[in-house]
C-alpha positions in Angstrom: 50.1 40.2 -24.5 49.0 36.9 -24.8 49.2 36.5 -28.3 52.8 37.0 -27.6 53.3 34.0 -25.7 51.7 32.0 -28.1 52.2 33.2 -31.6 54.5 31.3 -34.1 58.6 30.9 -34.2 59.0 35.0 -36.4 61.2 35.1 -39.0 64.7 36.1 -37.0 64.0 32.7 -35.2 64.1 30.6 -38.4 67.0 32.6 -40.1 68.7 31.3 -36.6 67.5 27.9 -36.9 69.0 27.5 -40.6 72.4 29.0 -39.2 72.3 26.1 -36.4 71.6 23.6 -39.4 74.5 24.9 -41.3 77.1 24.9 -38.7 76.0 22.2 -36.7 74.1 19.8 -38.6 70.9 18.6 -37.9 71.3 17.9 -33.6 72.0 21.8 -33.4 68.9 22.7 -35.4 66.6 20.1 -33.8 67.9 21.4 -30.5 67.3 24.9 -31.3 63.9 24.1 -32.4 63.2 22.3 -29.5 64.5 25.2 -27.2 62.1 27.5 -28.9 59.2 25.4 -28.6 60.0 25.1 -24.7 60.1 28.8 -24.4 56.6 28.8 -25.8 55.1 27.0 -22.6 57.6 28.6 -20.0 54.8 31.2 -19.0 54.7 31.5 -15.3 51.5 31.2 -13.5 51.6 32.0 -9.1 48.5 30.9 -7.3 48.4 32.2 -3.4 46.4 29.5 -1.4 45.3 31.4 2.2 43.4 31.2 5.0 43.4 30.3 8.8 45.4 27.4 10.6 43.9 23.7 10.2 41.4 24.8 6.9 43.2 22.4 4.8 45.2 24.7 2.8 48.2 22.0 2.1 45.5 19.5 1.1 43.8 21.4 -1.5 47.9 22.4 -2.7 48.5 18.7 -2.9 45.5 17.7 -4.6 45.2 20.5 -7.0 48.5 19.4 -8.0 47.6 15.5 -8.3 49.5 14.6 -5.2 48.7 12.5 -2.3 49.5 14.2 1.3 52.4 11.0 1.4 53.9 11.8 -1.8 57.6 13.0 -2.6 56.9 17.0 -2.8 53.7 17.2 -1.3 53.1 20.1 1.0 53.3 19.2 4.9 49.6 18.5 6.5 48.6 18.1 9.6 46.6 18.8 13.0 48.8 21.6 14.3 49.9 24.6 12.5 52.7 23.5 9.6 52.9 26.5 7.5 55.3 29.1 8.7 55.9 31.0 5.7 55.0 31.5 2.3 56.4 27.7 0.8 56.4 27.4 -3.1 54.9 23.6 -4.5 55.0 23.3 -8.4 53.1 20.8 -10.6 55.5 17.9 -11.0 55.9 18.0 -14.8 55.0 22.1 -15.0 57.6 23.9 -12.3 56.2 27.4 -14.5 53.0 26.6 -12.3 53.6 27.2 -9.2 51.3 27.0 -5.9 52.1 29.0 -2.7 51.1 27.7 0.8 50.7 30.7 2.8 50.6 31.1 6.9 47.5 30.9 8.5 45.6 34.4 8.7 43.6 34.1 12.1 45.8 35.9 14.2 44.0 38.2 17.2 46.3 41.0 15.8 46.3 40.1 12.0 46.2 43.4 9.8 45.9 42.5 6.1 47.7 44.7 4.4 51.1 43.8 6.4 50.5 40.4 5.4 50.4 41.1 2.0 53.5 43.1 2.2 55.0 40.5 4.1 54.4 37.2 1.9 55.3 39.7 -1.5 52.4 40.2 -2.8 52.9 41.4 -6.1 53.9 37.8 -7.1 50.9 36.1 -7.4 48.0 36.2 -10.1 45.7 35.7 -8.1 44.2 33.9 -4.2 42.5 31.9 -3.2 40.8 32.0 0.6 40.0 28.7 2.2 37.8 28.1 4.9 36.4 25.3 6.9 33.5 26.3 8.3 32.9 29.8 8.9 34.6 32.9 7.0 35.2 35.6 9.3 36.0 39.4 9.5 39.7 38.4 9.2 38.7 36.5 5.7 36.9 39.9 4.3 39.8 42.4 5.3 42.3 40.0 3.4 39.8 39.8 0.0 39.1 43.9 0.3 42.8 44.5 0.7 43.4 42.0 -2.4 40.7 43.6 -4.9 42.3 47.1 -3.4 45.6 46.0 -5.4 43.8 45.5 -8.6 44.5 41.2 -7.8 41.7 38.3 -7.7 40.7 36.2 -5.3 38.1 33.3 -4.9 36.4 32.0 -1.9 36.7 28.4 -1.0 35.0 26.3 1.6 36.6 23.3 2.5 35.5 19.6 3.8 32.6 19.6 2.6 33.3 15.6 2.5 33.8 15.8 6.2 30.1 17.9 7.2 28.2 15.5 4.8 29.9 12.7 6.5 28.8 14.3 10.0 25.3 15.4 8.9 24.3 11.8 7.9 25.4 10.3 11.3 23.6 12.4 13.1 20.7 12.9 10.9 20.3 9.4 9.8 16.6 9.1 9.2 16.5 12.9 7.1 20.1 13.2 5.5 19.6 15.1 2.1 22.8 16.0 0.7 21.3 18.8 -1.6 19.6 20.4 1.0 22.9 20.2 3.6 25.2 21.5 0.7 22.3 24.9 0.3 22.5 25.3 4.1 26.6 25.4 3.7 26.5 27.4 1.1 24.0 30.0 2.4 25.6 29.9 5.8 29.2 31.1 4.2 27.1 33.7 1.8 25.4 35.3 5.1 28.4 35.4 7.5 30.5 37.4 4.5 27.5 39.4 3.4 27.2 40.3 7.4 30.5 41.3 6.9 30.2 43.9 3.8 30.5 41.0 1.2 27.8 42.3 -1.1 27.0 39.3 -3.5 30.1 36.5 -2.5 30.7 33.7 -4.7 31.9 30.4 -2.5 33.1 27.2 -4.1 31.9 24.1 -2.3 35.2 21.7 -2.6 36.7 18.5 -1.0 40.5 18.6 -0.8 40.3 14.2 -1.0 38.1 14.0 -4.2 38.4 17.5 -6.6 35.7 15.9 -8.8 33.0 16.5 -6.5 31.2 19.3 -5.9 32.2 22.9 -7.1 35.8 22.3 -8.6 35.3 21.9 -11.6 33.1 25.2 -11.4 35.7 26.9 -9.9 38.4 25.4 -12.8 36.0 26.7 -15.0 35.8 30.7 -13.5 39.7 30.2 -13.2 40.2 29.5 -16.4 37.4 31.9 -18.0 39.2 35.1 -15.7 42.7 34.3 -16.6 44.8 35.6 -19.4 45.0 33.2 -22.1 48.2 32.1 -22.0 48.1 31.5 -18.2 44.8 29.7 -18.5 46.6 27.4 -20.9 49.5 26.3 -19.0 47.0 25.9 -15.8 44.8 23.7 -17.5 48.0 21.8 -19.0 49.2 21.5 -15.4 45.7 20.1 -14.0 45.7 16.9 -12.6 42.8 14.7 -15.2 40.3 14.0 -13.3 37.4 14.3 -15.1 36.1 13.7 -18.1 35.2 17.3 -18.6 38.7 18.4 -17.7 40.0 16.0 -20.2 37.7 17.6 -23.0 38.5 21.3 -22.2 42.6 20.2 -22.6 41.9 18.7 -25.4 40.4 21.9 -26.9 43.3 23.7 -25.8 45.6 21.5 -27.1 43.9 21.6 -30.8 43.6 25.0 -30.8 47.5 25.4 -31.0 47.7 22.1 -33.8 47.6 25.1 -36.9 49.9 27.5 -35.7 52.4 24.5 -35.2 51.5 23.4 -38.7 52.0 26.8 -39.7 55.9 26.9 -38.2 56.3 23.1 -40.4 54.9 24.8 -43.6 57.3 28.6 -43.0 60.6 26.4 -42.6 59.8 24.1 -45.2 59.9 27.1 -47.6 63.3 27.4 -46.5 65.4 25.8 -49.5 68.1 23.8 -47.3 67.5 20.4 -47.7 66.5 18.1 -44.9 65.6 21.4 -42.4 62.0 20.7 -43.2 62.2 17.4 -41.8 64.1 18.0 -38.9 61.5 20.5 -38.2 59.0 18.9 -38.6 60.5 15.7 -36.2 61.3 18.3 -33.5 57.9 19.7 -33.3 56.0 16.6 -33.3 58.3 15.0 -30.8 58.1 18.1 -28.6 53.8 18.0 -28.7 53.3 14.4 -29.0 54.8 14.3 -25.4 53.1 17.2 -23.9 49.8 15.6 -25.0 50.9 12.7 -23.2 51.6 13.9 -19.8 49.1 16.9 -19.9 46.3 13.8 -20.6 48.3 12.0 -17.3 49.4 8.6 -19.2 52.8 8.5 -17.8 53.7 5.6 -15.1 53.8 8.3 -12.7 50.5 10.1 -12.9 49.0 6.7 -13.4 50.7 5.1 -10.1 49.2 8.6 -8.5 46.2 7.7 -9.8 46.2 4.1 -8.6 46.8 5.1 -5.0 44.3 7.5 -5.0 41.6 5.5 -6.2 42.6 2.4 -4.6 43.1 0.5 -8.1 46.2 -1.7 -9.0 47.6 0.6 -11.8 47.3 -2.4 -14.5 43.8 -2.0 -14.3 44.3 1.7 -15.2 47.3 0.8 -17.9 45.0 -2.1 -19.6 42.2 0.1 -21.4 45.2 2.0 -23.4 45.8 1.6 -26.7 47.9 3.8 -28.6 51.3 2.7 -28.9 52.5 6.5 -28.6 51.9 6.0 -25.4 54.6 3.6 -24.7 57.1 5.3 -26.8 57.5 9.0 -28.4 60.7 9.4 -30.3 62.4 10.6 -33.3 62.1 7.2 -34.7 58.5 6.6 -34.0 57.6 10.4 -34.9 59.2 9.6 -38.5 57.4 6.5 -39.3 54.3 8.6 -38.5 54.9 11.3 -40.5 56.2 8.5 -43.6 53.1 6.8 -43.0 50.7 10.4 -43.2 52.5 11.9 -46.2 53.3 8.8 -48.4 56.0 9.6 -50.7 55.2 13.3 -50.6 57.9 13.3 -48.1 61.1 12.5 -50.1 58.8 14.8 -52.5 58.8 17.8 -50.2 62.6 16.8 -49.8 63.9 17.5 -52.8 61.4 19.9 -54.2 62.4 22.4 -51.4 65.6 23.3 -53.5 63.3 24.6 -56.3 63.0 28.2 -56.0 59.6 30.0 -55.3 57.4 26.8 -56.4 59.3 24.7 -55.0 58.8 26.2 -51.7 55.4 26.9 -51.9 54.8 22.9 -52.3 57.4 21.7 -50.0 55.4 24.3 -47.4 51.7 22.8 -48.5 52.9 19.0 -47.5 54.3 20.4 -44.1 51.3 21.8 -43.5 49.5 19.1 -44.4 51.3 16.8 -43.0 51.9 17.7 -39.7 48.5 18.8 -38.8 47.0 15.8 -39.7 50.1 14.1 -37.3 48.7 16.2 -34.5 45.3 15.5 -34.7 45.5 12.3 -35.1 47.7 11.8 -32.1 45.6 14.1 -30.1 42.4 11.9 -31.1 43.9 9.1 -30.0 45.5 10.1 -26.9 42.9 12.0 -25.5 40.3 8.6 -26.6 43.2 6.4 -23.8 42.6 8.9 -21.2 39.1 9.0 -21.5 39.2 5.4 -20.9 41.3 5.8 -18.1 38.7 7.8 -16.5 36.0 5.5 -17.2 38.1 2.5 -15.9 38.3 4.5 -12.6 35.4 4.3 -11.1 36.5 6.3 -8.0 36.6 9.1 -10.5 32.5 9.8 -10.2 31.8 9.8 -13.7 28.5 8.0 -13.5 27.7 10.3 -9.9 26.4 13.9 -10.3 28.8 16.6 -10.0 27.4 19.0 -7.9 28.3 23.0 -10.3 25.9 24.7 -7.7 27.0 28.8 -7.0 24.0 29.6 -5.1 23.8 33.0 -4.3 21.3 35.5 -2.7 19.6 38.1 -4.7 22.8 38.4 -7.0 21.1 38.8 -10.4 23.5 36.1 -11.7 22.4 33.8 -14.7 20.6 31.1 -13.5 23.7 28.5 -14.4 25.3 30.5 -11.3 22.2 30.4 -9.1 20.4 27.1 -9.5 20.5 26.0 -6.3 21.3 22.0 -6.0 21.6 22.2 -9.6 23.7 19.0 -11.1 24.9 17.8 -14.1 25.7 14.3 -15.4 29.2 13.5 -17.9 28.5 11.0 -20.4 
């Protein structure tokens, strides 16, 4: 199933794509192209975010998502109780990933099943249960009616920012925020084991800063338990905010450079003139741009970033230096592509007339040609937000990210289990 999603234009696709050339020149077959490569990242992904009133539920949707609480499309926060019913929040350049802030659970009367029949369900790929301080019997009947219906969930405590802040006031002289963090995280493991949990798995976040603390573990188990076609688009959609983050898309991103290559190299064995180049301009200007907002270098992430961080955004803008990131077109894709294959290009041009031969070298420069284009531009890009996250220094790259998954008598592998355990990016 997955493969499906991501696999290569088949061969009905191209026959259409030459028809397009023929009837409407090249704008219909750069269109159609462009279409199809759209259709390749269209894959929906519905993430449930539940738990009581006041747990910071809206928060986590507008962080997850790269938003400030004040921004255009943020999800309503606040003291009293602001989510009524299930309200849908997509990532600002993805709308396929989508976010649903669900009603608070801790009703005297709540029954769990009804409230999964009531908020639908059978939409989402999976939940996520928040809580702020304690998780309660109300939290357990909602994960055990979830796993029931064959769906997963993950637990997540919230503010943890906000009981390390209150620990060190009033334990000024003994604060140890490795030892406060255990005592959370054994405290939410107990109540739910108390509660027929056997061996829970909690997530230690702060809706304000994602880079601290478990996040990035739980981005990690997300993206490990997904399908692979939804884990791609959600890691696409991630706001980058860590250098780790930034390393796993660009991993992603590579990983589809040869099957795009591959497309260049099948329509280049196509023997219309000029349909190879077209092609090959559609697919590079289609990629070149989501590497460039997936890595978060447009004015807007970067202004998001800014404000978050408390950084004018020229300080952020300074350390980049690709020029694809001021401009991505048609024009600026074929210089690349003149400057990558030499004259091979016109050579590829007119060789594609030549039957069989022809074709099969007209397909080898495509190839060629076009990977190297992606990697490249994927090098380079991903190098501009790398120093984007090392110009922020709100972003915690020199501080220890706390991966911790401390659990009690679990069995788990001791990268689950290592209480305190941190790690350092470099």
């Amino acid at each position: 199933m997955a493969d499906q999603h991501l696999e290569i234009i088949k061969d009905e696709e191209i026959n259409a794509i030459s028809e397009e050339f023929e009837s409407g020149g090249l704008a219909a077959a750069a269109a159609r192209i462009r279409f199809r490569l759209g259709e390749l990242d269209s894959v929906e992904l519905n993430i449930a975010v539940t738990g009581e009133s006041g747990v910071g539920k809206s928060t986590f949707v507008n962080s997850i998502r790269g938003l400030c609480d004040e921004d255009e499309n943020a999800a309503k926060t606040g003291v009293t109780e602001t989510t009524k019913e299930p309200t849908m929040y997509s990532y600002p350049k993805y709308p396929n990933v989508r976010l649903w802030d669900f009603p608070g659970i801790g009703t005297m009367n709540f029954k769990a099943d009804e409230y999964l029949e009531q908020v639908h369900f059978s939409r989402y790929d999976f939940f996520i249960i928040i809580a702020s301080d304690r998780f309660k019997q109300n939290h357990l009947m909602l994960a055990q009616e979830i796993e029931k219906m064959g769906k997963q969930f993950y637990f997540v405590r919230s503010k943890i920012d906000a009981d390390l802040h209150a620990s060190k006031i009033r334990r000024k002289s003994t604060f140890n925020e490795e030892r406060i963090l255990m005592e959370i995280r054994q405290d939410c493991i107990e109540c739910l084991q108390t509660i027929g949990k056997k061996c829970p798995q909690i997530f230690l976040i702060s809706g304000f800063d994602l880079g601290l603390y478990d996040f990035p573990l739980l981005e990690e188990t997300l993206e490990r338990e997904l399908p692979e076609h939804k884990r791609f688009v959600f890691l696409q959609a991630l706001p980058n905010i860590s250098l780790k983050i930034c390393q796993r898309k660009k991993k992603d991103l590579h990983s589809k450079t040869w099957k795009l290559a591959a497309l260049s190299c099948v329509v280049a064995a196509v023997p219309i003139p000029g349909l190879s180049v077209v092609c090959d301009v559609a697919i590079l200007v289609s990629e070149l741009k989501k590497y460039y907002f997936t890595f978060g270098l447009d004015d807007e992430s970067l202004k998001s970033l800014a404000v978050r961080v408390d950084k004018p955004v020229e300080d952020l803008k300074s350390v980049i230096q690709s020029p694809l990131a001021k401009e991505i077109s048609s024009d600026v894709v074929i210089m690349l592509l003149t400057k990558a294959a030499g004259g091979s290009l016109m050579f590829k041009y007119f060789v594609s007339t030549v039957p069989i031969i022809g074709s099969l070298a007209a397909g080898g420069i495509s190839f060629a040609t076009t990977y190297y284009v992606l990697h490249s531009s994927l090098e380079e890009l991903a190098r501009d937000a790398k120093r984007v996250l090392e110009k922020n220094e709100g972003a915690n790259l020199e501080s220890p990210i706390h991966l911790t998954c401390m659990s009690l008598d679990c069995g788990r592998k001791p990268e689950h289990t290592g209480a305190g355990h941190k790690i350092r990016i470099s």
